[in-house]
C-alpha positions in Angstrom: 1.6 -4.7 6.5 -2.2 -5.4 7.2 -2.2 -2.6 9.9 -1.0 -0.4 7.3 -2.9 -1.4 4.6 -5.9 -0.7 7.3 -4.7 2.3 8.3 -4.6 3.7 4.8 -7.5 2.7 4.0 -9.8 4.5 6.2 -9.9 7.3 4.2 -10.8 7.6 0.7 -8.0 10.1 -0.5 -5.3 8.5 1.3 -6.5 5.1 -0.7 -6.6 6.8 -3.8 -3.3 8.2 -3.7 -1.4 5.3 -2.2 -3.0 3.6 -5.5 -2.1 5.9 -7.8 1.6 6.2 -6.1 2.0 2.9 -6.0 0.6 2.2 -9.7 3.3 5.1 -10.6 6.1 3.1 -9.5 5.8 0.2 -11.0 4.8 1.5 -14.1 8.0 3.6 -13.8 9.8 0.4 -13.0 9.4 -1.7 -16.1 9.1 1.3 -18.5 13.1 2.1 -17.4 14.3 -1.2 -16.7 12.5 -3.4 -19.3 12.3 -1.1 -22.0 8.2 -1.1 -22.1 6.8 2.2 -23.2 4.4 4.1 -20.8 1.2 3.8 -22.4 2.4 -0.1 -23.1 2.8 0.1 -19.2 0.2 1.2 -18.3 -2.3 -0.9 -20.3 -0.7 -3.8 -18.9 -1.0 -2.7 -15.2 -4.8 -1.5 -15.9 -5.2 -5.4 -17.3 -3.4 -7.3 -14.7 -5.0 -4.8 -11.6 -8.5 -5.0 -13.4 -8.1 -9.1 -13.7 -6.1 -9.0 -10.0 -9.7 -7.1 -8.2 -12.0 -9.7 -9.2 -9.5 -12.5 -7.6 -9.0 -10.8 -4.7 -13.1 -9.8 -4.0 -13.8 -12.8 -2.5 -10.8 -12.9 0.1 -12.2 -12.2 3.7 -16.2 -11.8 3.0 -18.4 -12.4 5.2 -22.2 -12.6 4.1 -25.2 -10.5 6.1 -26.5 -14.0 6.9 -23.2 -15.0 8.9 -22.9 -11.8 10.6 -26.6 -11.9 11.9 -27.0 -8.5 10.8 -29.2 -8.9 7.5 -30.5 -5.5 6.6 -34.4 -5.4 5.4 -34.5 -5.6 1.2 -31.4 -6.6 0.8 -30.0 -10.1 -0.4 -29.2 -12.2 2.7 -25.4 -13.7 1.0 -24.5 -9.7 0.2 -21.3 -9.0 2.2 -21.5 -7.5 5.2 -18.7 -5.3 5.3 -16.7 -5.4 1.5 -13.5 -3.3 3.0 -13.3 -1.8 -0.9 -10.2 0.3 0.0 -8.3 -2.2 1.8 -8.9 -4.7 -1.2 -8.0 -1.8 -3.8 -4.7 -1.1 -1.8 -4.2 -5.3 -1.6 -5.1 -5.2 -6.1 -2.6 -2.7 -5.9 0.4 -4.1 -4.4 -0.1 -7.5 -5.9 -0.5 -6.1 -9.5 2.5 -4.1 -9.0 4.3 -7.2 -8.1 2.5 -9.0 -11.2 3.7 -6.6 -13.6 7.6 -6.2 -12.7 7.4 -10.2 -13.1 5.8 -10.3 -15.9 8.0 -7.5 -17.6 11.0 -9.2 -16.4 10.2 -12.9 -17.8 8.5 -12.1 -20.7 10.3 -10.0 -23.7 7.7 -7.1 -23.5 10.4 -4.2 -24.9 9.1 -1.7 -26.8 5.1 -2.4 -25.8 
């Protein structure tokens, strides 16, 4: 799964539409198995990715200053290499998961 995820994410369109493919499904998911509408889907995907990307930043980052490579006017504990894609594909797949749970536990019909 992480050579995939890696593999996607090398380029920017492929990472853009495995997110939006992915995003589709499970939106598609709980709208016809849990009754939710889609804009009621779709709000609560955009809110449990959105809350999902800021949990998952820190996963995996290391700073300029433990790489040895700090580049001249920038902040020393700034990442060295953020892997944006891959951690937008990982949002992705977890808030997927996220939201078919949460539709599925909580009585969201009609959202």
């Amino acid at each position: 799964m992480v050579t995939l995820i890696r593999f996607v994410a090398r380029s920017f369109w492929s990472t853009i539409a495995a997110v939006l493919v992915a995003a589709i499904i499970a939106i598609a998911i709980v709208v016809s198995a849990f009754g939710l509408r889609i804009s009621g889907g779709t709000a609560l995907y955009f809110i449990i990715w959105w809350t999902l990307l800021f949990a998952i930043l820190p996963f995996g980052v290391r700073s300029q200053a433990e790489a040895g490579e700090v580049t001249r006017g920038t902040e020393p504990g700034a990442p060295a290499a953020p892997a944006l894609r891959e951690k937008a594909l990982w949002t992705t797949l977890v808030a997927a998961i996220v939201l078919v749970f949460t539709a599925w536990v909580l009585p969201l019909a009609g959202l």
